[in-house]
N, C-alpha and C positions, 0 to 999 in steps of 0.2 A: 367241179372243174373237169374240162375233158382235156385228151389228152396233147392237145396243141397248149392249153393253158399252163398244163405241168410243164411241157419243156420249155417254157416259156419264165419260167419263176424258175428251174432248176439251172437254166442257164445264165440266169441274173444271177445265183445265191453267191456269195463267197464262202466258202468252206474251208479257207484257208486256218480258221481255226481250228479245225478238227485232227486228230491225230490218227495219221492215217494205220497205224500200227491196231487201232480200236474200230473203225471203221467196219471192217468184217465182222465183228461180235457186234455194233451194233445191228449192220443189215441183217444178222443169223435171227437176232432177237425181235425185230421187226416182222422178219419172213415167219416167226413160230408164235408171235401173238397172232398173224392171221389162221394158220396153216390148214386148223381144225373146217375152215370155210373156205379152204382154196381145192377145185380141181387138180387131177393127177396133172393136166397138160399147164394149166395157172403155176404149180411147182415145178414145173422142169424148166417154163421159162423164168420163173422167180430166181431158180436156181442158176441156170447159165448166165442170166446177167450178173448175179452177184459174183460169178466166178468170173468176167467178161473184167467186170470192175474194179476186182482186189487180184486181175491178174495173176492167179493164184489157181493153176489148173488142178484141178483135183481127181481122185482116183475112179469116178463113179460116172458114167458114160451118160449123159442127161436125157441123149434120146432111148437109152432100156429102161430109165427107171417104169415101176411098174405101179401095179395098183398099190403096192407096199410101202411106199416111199415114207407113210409116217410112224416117224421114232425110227425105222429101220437102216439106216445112212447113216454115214458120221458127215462131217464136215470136217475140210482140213482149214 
């Protein structure tokens, strides 16, 4: 799929089921089954949309993170 196709199906989906309280642990846990295969610049944008989305601004400045970003971060 590219990525007109995604927004494409992500704009259809209803997610009205989902609880939006879990929504953040599950993108955490989505974002760290890849992470080991994702560029320093693929996580920062990983990271600011998820932070975009659970409007939930967090303490760690997306554009310093460094080459260290893995395991080294919390997430709020």
């Amino acid at each position: 799929m590219d990525q007109y196709q995604i927004l494409s199906v992500i704009m259809r989906l209803n997610a009205s089921s989902l609880d939006p309280e879990t929504v953040p642990m599950m993108y955490a846990k989505m974002v760290a089954d890849v992470a080991d295969r994702l560029t320093v610049e693929e996580m920062r944008r990983f990271l600011a949309i998820g932070a975009y989305l659970t409007n939930r601004p967090g303490d760690i400045d997306v554009d310093e993170l460094g080459e260290n970003w893995r395991g080294n971060q919390t997430l709020n």
